[in-house]
C-alpha positions in Angstrom: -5.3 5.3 6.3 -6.5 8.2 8.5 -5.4 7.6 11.9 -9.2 8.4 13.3 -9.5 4.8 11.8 -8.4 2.8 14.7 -7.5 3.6 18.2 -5.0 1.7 20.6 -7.0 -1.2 22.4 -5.9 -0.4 25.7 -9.5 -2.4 27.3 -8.3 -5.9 27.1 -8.9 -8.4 29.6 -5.7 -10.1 30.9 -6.6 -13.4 29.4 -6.0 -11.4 25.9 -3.1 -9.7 26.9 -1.7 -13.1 27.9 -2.1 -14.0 24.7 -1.0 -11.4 23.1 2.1 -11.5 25.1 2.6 -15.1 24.3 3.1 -14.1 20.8 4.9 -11.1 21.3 7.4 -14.2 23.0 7.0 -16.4 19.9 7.9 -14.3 17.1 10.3 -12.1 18.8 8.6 -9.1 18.2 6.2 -6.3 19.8 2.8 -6.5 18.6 0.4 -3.7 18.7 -2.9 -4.4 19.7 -5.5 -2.3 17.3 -9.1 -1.4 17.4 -11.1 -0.5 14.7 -13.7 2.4 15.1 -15.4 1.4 12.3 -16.4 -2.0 11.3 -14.4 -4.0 9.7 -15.3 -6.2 6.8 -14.9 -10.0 7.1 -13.1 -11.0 3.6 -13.5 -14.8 2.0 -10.2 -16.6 2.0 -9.4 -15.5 -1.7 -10.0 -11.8 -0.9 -7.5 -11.6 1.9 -4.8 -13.7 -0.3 -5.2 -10.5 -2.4 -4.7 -8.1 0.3 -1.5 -9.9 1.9 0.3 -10.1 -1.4 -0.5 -6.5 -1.6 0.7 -5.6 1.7 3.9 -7.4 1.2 4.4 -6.0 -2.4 4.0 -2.1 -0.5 5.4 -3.0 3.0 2.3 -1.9 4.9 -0.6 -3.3 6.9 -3.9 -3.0 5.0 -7.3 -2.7 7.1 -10.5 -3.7 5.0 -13.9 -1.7 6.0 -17.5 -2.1 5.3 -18.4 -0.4 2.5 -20.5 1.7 3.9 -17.7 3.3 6.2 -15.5 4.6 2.7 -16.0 6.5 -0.3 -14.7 3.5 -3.2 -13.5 5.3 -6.0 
């Protein structure tokens, strides 16, 4: 993934961060808040069961995009 893909989201409101820090709380862990410069592509519940086992299988996080935003080869 080319890293002109996403930027940091570093324009949240502080009810997100909240949030976001909640979790951070829950699961032990610091969480990285991305955003997308492209659009992403909203995948049906199937699709993104293919893309987790995936992610797990190569120990990465996968980002789906329109289309129109990628060559598919």
């Amino acid at each position: 993934m080319a890293t002109e893909s996403y930027k940091i989201a570093n324009n949240l409101d502080e009810s997100s961060v909240a949030k976001i820090r909640s979790l951070e709380k829950d699961l032990g862990a610091c969480i990285l808040a991305l955003e997308p410069r492209n659009a992403v592509k909203q995948l049906r519940e199937e699709d993104l069961e293919k893309v987790r086992k995936l992610e797990k299988d190569l120990h990465v996080v996968l980002l789906a995009y329109r289309p129109e935003v990628c060559t598919i080869q």
